[in-house]
C-alpha positions as CSV (number, residue, x, y, z in Angstrom):
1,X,109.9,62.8,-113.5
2,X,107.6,59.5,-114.4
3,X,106.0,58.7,-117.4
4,X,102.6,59.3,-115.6
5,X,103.6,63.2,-114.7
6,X,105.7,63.9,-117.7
7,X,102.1,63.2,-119.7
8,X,99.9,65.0,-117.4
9,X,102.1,68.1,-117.5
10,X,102.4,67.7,-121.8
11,X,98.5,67.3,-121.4
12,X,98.0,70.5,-119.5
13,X,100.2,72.8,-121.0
14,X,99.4,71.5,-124.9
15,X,95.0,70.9,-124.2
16,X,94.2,74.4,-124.7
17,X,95.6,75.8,-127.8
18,X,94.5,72.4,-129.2
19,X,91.1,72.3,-128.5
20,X,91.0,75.8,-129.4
21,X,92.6,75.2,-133.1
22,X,90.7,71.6,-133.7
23,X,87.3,73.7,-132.7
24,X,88.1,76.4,-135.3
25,X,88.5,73.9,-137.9
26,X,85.9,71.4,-136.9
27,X,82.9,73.9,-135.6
28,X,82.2,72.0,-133.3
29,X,84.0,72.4,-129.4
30,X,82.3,68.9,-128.5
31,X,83.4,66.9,-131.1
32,X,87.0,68.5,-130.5
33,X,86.8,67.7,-126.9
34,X,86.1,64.1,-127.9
35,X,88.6,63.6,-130.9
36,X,91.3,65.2,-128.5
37,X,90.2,62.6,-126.2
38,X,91.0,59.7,-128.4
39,X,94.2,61.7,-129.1
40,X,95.7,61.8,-125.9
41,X,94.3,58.2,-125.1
42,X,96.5,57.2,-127.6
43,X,99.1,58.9,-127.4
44,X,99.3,58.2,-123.7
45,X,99.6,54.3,-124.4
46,X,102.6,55.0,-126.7
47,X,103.8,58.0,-124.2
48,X,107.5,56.6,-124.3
49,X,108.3,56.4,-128.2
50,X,105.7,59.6,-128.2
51,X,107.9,62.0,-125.6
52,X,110.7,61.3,-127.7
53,X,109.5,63.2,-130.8
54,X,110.4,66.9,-131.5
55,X,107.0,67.6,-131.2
56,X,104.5,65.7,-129.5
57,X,101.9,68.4,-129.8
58,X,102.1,68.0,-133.2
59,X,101.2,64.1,-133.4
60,X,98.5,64.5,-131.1
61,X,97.1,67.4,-133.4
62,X,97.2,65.0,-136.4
63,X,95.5,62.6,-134.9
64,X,93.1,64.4,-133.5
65,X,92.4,66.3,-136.9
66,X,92.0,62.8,-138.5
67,X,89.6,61.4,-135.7
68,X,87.6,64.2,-135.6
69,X,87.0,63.8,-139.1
70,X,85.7,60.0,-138.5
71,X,83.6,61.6,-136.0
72,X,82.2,64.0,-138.5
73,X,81.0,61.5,-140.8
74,X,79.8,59.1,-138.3
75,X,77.6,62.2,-137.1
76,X,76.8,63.0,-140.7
77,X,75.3,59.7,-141.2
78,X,73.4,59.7,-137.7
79,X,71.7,63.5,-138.7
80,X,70.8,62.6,-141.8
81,X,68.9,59.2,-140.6
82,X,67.4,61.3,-137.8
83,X,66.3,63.8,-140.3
84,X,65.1,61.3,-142.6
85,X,62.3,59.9,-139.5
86,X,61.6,63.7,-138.5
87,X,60.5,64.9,-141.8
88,X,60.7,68.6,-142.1
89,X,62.4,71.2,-140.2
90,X,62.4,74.8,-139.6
91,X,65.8,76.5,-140.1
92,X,66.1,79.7,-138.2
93,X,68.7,82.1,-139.0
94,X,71.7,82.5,-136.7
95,X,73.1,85.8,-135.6
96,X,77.1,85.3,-136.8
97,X,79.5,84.9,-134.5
98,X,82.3,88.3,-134.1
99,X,84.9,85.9,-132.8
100,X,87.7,84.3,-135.1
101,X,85.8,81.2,-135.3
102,X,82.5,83.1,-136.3
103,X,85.2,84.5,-139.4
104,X,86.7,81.0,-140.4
105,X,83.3,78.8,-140.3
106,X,82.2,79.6,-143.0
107,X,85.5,78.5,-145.4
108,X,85.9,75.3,-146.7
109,X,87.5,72.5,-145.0
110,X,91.0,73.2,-146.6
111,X,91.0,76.8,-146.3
112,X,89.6,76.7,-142.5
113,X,92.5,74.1,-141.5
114,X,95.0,76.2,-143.4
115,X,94.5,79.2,-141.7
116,X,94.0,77.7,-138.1
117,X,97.0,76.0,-138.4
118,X,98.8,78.5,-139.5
119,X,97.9,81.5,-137.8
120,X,96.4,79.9,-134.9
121,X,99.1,77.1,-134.2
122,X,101.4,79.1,-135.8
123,X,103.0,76.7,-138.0
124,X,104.9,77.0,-140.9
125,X,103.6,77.1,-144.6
126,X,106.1,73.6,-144.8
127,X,104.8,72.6,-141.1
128,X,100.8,72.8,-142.4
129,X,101.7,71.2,-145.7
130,X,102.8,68.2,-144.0
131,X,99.9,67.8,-141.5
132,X,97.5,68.7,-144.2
133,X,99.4,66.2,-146.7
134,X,99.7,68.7,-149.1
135,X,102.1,70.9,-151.5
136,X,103.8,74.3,-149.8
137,X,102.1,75.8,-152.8
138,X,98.4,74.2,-152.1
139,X,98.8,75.8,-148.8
140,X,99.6,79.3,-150.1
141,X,96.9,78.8,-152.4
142,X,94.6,78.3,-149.3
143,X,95.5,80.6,-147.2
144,X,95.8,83.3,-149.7
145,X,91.7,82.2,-150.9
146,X,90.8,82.2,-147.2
147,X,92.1,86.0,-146.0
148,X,90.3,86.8,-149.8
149,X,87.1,85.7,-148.4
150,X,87.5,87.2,-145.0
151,X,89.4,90.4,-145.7
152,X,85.6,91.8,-146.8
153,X,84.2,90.9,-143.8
154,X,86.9,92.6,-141.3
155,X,87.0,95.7,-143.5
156,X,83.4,96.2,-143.5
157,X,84.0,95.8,-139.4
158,X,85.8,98.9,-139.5
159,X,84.0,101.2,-141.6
């Protein structure tokens, strides 16, 4: 197989559950599309050294978690200038969402990644540890804060 269709077939089979995870822990499916972009770009100029790795998924993913934070603060800065020349604004209150995104949006950065990599990329406590950069331990912390804060939610669900 060539270099060409080895990549589109890693592309097509690994796109989905990506996007899906990077959207969960971003919030936004847009700016996942777009750091998953840059991912694979990248990742398909360095396709030979890439393919070689035990997991290529899993380099893409980091990349694309890092870029998509880039992108977050770049957009950061853009709202608040925009906000800053519109003056004030009318928040209306959203219904929230029943979906496992909907439960893991409101978390904090940490404990949102945590859990979507683990339970949603199924990774290891060692695995997220190491694309989060952090202890085994921070990453039981994290998880165990974030089922805390959602557990109340999904039992009120079935009462």
């Amino acid at each position: 197989m060539s270099d060409d269709a080895e990549f589109e077939a890693f592309f097509l089979e690994s796109y989905g559950g990506l996007h899906r995870t990077l959207t969960v822990i971003i919030g936004d499916a847009e700016l996942a599309a777009d750091a998953l972009q840059d991912a694979y770009q990248r990742a398909y100029v360095r396709w030979k050294k890439i393919s070689r790795y035990d997991a290529p998924a899993a380099w893409v993913r980091h990349v694309a978690i890092n870029r998509s934070r880039d992108l977050i603060r770049s957009n950061d800065r853009r709202l608040r200038n925009e906000e800053r020349a519109a003056g004030p604004h009318i928040v209306v209150d959203e219904q929230p969402d029943d979906s496992l995104f909907g439960l893991l949006q409101p978390l904090p950065e940490r404990q949102r990644t945590a859990m979507a990599l683990h339970y949603l990329e199924d990774l290891s406590v060692e695995q997220v540890a190491d694309e989060m950069g952090i202890s085994s331990g921070a990453v039981k912390y994290h998880l165990n804060q974030g089922r805390g804060k959602i557990r109340p939610i999904l039992d009120k669900r079935e009462s």
